[in-house]
ModelCIF file with pLDDT and N, C-alpha, C, O atoms, coordinates in Angstrom:
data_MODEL
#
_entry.id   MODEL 
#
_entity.id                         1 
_entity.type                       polymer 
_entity.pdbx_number_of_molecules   1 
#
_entity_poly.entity_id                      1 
_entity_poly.type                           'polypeptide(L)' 
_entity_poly.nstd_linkage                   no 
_entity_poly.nstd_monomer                   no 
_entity_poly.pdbx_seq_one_letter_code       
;(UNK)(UNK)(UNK)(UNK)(UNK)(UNK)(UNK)(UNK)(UNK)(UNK)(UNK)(UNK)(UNK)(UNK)(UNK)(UNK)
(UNK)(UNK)(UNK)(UNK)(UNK)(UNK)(UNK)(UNK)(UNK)(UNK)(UNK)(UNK)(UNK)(UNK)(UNK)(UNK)
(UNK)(UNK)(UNK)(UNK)(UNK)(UNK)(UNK)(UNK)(UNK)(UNK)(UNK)(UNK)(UNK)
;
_entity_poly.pdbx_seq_one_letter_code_can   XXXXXXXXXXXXXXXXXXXXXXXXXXXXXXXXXXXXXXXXXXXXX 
_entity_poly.pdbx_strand_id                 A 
#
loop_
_entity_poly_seq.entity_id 
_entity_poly_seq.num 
_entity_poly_seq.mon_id 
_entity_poly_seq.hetero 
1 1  UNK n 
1 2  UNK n 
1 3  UNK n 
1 4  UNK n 
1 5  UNK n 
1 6  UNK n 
1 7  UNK n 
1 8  UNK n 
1 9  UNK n 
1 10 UNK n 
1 11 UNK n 
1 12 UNK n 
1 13 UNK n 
1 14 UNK n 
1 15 UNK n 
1 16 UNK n 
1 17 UNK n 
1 18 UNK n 
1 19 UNK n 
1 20 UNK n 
1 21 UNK n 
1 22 UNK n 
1 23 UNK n 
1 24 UNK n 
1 25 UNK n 
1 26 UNK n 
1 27 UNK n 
1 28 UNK n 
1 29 UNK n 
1 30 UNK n 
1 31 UNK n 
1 32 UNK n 
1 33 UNK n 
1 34 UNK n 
1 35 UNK n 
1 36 UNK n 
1 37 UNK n 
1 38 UNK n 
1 39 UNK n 
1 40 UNK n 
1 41 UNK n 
1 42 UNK n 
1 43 UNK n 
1 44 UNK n 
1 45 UNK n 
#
_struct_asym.id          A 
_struct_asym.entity_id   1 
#
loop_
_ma_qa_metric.id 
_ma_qa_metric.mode 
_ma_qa_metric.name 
_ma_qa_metric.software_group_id 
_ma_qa_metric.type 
1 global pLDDT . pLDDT 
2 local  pLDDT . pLDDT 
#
_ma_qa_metric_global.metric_id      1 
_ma_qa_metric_global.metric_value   87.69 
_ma_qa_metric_global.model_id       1 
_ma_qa_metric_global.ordinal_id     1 
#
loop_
_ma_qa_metric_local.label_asym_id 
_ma_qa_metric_local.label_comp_id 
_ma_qa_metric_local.label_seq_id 
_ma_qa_metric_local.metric_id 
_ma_qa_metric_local.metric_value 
_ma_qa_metric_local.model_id 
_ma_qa_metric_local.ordinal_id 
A UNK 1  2 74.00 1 1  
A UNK 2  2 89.00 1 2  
A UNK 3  2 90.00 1 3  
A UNK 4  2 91.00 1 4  
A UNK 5  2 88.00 1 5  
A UNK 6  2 91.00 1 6  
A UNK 7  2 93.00 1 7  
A UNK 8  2 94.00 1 8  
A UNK 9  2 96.00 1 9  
A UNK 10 2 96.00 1 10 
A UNK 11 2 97.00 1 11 
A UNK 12 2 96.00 1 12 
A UNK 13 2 96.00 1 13 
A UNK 14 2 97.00 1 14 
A UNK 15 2 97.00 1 15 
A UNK 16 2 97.00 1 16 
A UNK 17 2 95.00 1 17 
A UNK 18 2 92.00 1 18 
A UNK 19 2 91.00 1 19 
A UNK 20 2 90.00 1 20 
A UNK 21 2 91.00 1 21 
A UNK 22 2 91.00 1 22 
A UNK 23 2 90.00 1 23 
A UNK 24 2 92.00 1 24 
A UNK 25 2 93.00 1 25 
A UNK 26 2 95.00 1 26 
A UNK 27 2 95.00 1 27 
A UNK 28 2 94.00 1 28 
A UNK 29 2 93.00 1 29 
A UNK 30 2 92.00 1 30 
A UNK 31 2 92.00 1 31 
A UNK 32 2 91.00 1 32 
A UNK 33 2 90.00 1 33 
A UNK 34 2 86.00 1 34 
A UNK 35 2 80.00 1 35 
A UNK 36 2 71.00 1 36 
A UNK 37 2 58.00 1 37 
A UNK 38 2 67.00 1 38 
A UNK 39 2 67.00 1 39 
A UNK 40 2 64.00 1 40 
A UNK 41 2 77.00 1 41 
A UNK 42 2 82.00 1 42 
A UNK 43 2 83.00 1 43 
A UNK 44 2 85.00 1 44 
A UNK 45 2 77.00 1 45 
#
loop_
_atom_site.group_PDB 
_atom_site.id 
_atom_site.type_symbol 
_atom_site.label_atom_id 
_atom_site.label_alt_id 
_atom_site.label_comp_id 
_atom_site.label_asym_id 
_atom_site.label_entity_id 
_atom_site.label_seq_id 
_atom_site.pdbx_PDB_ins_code 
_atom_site.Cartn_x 
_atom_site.Cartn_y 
_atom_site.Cartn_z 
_atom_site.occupancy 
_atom_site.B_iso_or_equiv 
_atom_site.pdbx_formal_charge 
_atom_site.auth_seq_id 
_atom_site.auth_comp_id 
_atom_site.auth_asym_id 
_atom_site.auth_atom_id 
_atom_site.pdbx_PDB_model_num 
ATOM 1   N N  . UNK A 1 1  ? -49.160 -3.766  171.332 1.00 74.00 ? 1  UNK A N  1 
ATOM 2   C CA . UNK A 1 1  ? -49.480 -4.767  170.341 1.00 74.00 ? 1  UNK A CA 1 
ATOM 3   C C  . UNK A 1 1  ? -48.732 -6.049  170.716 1.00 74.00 ? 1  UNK A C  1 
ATOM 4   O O  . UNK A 1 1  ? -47.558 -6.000  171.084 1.00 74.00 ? 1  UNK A O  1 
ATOM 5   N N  . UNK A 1 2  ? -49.469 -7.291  170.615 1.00 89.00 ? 2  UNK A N  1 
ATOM 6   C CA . UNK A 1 2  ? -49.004 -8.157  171.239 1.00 89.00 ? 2  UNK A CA 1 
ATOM 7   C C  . UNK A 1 2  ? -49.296 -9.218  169.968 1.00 89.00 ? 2  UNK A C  1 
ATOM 8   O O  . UNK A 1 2  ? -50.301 -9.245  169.257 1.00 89.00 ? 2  UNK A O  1 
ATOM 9   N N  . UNK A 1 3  ? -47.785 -10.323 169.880 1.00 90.00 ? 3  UNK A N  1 
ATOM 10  C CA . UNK A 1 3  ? -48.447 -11.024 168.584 1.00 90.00 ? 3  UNK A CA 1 
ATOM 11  C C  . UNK A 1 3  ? -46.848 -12.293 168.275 1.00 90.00 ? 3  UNK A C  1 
ATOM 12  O O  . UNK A 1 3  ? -46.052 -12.543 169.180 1.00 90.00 ? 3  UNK A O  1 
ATOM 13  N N  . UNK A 1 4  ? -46.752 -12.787 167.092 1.00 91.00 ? 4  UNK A N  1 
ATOM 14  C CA . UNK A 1 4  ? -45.748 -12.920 166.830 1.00 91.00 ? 4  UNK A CA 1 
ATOM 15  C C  . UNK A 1 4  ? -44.755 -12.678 165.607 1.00 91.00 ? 4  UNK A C  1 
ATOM 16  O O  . UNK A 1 4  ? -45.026 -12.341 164.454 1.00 91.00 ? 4  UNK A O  1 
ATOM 17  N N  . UNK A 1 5  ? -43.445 -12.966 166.238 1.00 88.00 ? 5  UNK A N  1 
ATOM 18  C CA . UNK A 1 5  ? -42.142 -12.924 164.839 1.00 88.00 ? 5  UNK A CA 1 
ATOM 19  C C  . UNK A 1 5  ? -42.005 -13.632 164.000 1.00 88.00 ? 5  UNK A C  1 
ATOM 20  O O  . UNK A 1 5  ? -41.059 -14.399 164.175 1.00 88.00 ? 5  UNK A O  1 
ATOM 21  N N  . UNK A 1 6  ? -42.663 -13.785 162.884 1.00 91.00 ? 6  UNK A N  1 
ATOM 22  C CA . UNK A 1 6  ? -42.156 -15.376 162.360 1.00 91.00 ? 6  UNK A CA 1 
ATOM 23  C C  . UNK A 1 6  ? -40.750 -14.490 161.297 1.00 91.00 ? 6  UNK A C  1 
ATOM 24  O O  . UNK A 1 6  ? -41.139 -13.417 160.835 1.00 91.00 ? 6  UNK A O  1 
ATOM 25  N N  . UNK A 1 7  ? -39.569 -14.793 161.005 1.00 93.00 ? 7  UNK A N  1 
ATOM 26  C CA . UNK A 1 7  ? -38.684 -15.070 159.991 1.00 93.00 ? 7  UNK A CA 1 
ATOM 27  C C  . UNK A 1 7  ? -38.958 -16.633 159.201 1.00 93.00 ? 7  UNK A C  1 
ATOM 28  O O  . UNK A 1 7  ? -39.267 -17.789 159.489 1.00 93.00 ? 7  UNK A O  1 
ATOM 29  N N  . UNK A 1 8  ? -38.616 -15.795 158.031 1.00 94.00 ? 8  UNK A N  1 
ATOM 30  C CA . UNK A 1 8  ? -38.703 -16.439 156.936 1.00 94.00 ? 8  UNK A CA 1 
ATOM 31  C C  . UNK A 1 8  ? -37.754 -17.039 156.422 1.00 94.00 ? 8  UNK A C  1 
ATOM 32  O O  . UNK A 1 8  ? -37.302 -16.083 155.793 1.00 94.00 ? 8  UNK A O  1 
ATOM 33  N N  . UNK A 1 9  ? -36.819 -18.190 156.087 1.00 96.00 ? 9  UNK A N  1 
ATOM 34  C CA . UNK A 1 9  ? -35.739 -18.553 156.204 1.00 96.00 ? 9  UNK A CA 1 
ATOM 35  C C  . UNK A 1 9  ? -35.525 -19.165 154.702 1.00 96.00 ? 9  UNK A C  1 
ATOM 36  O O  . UNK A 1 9  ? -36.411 -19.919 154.299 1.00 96.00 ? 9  UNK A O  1 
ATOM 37  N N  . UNK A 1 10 ? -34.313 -18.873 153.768 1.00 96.00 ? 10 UNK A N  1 
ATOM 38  C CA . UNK A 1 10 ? -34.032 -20.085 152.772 1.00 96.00 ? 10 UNK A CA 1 
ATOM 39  C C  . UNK A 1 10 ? -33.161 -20.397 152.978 1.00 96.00 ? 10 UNK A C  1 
ATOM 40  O O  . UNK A 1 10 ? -32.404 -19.756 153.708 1.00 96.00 ? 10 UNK A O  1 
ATOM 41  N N  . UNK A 1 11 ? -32.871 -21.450 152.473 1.00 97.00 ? 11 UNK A N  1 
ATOM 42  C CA . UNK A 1 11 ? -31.745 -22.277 152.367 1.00 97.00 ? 11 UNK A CA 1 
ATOM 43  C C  . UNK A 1 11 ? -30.964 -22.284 150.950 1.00 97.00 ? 11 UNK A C  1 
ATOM 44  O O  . UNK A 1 11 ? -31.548 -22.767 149.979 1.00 97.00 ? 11 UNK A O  1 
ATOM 45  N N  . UNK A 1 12 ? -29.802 -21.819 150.823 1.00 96.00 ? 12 UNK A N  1 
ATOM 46  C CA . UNK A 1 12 ? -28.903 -21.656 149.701 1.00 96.00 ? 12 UNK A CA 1 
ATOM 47  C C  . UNK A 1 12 ? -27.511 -22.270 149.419 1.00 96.00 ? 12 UNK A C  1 
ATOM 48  O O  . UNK A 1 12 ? -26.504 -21.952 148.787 1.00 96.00 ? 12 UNK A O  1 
ATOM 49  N N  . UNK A 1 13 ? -27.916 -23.260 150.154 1.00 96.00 ? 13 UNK A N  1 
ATOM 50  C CA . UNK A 1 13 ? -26.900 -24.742 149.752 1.00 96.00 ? 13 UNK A CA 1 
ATOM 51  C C  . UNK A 1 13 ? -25.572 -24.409 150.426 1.00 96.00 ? 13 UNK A C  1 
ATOM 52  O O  . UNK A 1 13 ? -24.806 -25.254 150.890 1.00 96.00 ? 13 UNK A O  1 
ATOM 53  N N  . UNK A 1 14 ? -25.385 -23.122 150.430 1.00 97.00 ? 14 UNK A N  1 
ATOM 54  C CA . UNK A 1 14 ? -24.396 -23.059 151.354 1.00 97.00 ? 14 UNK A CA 1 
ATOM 55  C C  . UNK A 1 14 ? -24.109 -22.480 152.640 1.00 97.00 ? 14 UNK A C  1 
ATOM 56  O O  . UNK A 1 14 ? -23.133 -22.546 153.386 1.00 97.00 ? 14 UNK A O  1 
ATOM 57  N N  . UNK A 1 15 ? -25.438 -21.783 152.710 1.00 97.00 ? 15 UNK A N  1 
ATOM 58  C CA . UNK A 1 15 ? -25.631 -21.358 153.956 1.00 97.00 ? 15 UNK A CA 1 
ATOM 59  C C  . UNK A 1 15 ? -27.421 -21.048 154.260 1.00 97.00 ? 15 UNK A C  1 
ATOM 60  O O  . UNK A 1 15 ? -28.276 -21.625 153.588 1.00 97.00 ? 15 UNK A O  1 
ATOM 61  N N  . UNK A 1 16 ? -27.582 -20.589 154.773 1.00 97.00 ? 16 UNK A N  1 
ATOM 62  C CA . UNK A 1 16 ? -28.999 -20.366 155.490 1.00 97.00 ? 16 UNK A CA 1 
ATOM 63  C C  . UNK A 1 16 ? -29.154 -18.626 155.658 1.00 97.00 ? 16 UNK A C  1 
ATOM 64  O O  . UNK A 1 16 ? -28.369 -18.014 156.383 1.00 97.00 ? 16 UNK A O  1 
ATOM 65  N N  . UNK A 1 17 ? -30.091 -18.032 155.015 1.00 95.00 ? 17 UNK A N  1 
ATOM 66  C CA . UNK A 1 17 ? -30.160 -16.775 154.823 1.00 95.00 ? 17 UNK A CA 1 
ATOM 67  C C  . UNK A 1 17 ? -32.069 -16.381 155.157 1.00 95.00 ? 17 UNK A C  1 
ATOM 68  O O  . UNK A 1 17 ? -33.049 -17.024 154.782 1.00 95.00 ? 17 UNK A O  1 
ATOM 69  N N  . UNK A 1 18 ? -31.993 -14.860 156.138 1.00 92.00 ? 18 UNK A N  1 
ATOM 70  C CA . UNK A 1 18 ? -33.157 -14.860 156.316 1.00 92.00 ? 18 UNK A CA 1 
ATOM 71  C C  . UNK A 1 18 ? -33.875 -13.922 155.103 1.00 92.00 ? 18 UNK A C  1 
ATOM 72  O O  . UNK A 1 18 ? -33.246 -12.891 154.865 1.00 92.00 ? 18 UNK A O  1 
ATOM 73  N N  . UNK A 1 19 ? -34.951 -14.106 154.402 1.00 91.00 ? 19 UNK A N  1 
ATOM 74  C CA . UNK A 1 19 ? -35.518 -13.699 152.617 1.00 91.00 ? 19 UNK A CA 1 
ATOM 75  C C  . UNK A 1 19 ? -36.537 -12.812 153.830 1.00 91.00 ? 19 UNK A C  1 
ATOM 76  O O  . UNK A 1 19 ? -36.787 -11.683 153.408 1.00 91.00 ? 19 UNK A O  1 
ATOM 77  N N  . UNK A 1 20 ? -37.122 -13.080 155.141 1.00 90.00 ? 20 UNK A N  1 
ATOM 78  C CA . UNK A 1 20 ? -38.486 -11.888 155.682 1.00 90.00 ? 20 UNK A CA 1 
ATOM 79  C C  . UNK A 1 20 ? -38.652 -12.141 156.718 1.00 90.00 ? 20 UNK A C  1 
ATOM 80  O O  . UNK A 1 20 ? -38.471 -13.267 157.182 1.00 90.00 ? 20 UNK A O  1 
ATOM 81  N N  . UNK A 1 21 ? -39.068 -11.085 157.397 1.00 91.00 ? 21 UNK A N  1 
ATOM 82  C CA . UNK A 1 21 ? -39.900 -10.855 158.711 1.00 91.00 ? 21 UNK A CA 1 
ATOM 83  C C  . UNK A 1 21 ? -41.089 -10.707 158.390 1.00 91.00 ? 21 UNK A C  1 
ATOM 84  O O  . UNK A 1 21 ? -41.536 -10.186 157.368 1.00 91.00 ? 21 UNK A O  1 
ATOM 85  N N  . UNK A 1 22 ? -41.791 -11.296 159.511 1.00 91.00 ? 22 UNK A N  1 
ATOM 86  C CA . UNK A 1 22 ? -43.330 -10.768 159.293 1.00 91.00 ? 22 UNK A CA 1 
ATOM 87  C C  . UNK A 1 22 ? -43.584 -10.724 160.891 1.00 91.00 ? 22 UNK A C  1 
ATOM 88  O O  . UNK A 1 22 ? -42.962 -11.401 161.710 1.00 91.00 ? 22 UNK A O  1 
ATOM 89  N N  . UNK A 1 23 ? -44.585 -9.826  161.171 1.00 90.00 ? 23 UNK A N  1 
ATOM 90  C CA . UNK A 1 23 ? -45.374 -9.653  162.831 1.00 90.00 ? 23 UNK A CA 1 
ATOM 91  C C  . UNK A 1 23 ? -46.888 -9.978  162.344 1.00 90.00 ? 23 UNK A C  1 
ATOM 92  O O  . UNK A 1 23 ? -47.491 -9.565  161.354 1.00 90.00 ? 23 UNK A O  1 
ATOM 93  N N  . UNK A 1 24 ? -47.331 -10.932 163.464 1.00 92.00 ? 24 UNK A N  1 
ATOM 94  C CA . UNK A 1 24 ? -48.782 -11.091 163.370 1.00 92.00 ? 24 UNK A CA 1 
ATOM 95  C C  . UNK A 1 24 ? -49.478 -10.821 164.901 1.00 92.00 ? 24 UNK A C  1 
ATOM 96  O O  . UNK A 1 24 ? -49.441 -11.355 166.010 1.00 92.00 ? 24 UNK A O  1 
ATOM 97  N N  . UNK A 1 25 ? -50.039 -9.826  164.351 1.00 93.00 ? 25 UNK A N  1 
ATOM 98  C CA . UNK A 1 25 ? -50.930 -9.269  165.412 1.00 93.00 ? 25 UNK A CA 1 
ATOM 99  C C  . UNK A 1 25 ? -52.149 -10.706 166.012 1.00 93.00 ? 25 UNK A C  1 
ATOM 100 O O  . UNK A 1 25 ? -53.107 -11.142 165.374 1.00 93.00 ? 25 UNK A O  1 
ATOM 101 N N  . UNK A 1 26 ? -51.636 -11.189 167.502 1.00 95.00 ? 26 UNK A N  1 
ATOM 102 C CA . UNK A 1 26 ? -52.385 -11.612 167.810 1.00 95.00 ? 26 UNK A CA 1 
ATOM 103 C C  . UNK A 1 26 ? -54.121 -11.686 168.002 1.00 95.00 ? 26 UNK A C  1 
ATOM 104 O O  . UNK A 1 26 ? -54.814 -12.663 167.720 1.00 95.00 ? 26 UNK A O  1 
ATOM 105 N N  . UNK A 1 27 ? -54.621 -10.327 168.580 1.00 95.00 ? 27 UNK A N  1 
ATOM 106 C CA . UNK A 1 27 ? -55.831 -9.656  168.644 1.00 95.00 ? 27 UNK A CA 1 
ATOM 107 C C  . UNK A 1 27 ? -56.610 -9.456  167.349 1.00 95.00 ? 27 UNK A C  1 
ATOM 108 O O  . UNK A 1 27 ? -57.795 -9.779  167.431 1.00 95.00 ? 27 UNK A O  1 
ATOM 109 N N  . UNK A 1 28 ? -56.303 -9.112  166.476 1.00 94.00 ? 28 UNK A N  1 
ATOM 110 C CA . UNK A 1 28 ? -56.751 -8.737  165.476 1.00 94.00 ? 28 UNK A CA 1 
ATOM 111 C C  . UNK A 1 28 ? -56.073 -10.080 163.886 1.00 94.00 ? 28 UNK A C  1 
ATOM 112 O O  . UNK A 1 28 ? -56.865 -10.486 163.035 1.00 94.00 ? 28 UNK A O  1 
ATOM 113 N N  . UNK A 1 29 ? -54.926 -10.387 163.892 1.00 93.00 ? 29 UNK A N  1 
ATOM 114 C CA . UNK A 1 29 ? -55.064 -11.520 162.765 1.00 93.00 ? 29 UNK A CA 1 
ATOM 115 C C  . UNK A 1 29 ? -54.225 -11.177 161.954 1.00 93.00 ? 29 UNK A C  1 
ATOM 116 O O  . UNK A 1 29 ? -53.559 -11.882 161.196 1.00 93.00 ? 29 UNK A O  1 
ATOM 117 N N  . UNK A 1 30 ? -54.233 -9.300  162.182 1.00 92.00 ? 30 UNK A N  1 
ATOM 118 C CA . UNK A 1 30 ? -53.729 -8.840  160.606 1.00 92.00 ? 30 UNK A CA 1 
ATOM 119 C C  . UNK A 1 30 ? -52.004 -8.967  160.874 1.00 92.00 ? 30 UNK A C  1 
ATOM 120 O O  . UNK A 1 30 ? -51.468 -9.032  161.981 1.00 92.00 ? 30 UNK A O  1 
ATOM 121 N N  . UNK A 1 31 ? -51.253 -8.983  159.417 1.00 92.00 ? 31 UNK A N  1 
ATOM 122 C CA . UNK A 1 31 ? -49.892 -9.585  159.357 1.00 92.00 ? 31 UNK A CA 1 
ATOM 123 C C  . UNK A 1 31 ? -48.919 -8.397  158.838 1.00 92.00 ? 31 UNK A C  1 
ATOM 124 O O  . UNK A 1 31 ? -49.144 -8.069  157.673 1.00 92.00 ? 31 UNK A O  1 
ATOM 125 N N  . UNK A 1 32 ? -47.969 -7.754  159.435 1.00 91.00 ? 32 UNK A N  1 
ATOM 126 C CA . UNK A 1 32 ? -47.268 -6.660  158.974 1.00 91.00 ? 32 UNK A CA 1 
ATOM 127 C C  . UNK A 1 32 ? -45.991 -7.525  158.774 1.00 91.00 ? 32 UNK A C  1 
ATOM 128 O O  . UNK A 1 32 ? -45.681 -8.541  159.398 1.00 91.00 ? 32 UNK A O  1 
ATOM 129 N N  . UNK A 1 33 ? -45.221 -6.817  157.627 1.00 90.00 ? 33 UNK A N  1 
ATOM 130 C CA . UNK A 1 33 ? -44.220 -7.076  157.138 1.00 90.00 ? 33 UNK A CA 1 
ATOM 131 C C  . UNK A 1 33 ? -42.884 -6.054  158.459 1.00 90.00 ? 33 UNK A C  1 
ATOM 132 O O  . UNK A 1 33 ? -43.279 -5.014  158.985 1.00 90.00 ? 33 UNK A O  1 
ATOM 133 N N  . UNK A 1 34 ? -42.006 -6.385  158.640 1.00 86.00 ? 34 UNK A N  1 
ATOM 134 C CA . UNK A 1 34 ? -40.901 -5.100  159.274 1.00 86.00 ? 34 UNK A CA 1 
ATOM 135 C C  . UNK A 1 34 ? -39.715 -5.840  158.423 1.00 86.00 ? 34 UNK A C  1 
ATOM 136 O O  . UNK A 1 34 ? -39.711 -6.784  157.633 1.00 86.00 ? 34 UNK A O  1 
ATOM 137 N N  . UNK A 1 35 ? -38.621 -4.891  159.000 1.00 80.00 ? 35 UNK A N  1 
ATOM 138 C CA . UNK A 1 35 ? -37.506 -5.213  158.620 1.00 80.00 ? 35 UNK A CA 1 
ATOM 139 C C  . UNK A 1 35 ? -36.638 -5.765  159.513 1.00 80.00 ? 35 UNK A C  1 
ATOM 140 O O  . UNK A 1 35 ? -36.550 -5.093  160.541 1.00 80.00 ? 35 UNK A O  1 
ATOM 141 N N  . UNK A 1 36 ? -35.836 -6.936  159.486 1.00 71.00 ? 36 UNK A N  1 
ATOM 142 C CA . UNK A 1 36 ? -35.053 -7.395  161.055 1.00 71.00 ? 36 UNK A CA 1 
ATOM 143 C C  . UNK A 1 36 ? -35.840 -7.476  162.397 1.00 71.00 ? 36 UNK A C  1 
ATOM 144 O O  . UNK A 1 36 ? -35.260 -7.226  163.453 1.00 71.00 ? 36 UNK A O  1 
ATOM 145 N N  . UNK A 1 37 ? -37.327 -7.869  162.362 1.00 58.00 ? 37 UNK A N  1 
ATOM 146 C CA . UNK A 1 37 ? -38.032 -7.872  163.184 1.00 58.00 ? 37 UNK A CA 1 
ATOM 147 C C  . UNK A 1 37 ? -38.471 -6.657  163.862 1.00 58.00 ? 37 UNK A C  1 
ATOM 148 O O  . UNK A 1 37 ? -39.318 -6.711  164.753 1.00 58.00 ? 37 UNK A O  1 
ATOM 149 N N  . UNK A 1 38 ? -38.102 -5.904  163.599 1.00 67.00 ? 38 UNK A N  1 
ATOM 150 C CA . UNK A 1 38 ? -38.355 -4.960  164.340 1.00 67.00 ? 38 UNK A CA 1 
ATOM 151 C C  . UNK A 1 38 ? -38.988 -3.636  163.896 1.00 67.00 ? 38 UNK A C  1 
ATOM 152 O O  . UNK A 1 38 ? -39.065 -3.669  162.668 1.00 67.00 ? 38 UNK A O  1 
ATOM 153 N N  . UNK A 1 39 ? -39.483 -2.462  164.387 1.00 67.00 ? 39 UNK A N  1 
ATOM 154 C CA . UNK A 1 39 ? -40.292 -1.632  163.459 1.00 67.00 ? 39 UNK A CA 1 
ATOM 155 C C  . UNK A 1 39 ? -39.658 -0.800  162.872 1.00 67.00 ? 39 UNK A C  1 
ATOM 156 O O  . UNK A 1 39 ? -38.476 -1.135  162.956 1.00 67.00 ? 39 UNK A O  1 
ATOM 157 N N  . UNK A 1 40 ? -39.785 0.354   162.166 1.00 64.00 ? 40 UNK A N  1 
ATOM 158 C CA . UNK A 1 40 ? -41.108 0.536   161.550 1.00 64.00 ? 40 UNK A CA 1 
ATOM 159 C C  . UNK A 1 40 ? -41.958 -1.107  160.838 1.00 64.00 ? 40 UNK A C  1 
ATOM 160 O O  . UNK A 1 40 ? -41.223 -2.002  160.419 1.00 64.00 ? 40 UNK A O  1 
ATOM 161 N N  . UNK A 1 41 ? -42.972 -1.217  160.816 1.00 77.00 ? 41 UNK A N  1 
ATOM 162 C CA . UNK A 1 41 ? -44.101 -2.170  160.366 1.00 77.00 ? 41 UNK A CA 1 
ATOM 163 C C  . UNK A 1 41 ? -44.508 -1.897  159.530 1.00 77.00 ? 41 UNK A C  1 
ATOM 164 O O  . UNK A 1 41 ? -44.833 -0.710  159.541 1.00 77.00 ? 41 UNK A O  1 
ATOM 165 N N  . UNK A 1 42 ? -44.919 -2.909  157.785 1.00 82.00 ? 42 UNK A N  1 
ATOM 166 C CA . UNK A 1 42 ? -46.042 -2.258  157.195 1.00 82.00 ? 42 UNK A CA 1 
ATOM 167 C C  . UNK A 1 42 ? -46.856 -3.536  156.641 1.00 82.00 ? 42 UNK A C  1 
ATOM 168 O O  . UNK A 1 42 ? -46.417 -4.643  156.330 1.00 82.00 ? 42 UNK A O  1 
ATOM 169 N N  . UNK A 1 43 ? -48.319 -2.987  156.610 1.00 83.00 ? 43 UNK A N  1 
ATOM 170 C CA . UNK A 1 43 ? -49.254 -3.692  156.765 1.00 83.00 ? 43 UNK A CA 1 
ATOM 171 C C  . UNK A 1 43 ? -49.852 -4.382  155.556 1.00 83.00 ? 43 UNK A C  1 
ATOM 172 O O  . UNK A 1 43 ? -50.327 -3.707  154.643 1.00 83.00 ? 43 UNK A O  1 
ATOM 173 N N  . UNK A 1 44 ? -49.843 -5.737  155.519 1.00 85.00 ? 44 UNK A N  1 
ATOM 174 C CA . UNK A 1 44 ? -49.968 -6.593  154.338 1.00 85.00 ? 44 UNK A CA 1 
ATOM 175 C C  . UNK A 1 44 ? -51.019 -7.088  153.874 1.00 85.00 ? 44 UNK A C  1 
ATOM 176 O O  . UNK A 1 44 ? -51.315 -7.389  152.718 1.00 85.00 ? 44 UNK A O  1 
ATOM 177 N N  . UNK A 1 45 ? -51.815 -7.193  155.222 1.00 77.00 ? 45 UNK A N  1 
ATOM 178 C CA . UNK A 1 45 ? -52.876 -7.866  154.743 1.00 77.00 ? 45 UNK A CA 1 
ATOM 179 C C  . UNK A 1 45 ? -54.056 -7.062  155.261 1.00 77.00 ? 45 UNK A C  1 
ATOM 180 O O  . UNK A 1 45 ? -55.206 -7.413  154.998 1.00 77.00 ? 45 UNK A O  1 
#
C-alpha cells in the first residue's frame, strides 16, 4: 500500500501537540486513521 502520512497538528499556546494521524491510500482515495503513523490502520472513510 502506497500513499500518504498526513499528522494533524494543534497548537496550544504553549506548545505544539499532534491531536491525529491519518494514511491516505494513494490508489484507491480511501483514508485510514492509525496511531503514531503507523499500523494497525482503521478505515474512515
Amino acid at each position: 500500500m502506497y500513499g500518504y502520512h498526513i499528522q494533524l497538528l494543534v497548537d496550544m499556546k504553549t506548545h505544539i501537540a499532534t491531536l491525529a494521524w491519518y494514511f491516505v491510500d494513494i490508489n484507491s482515495g480511501k483514508v485510514y486513521e492509525t496511531s503514531a503513523g503507523v499500523p494497525p490502520i482503521k478505515l474512515i472513510n
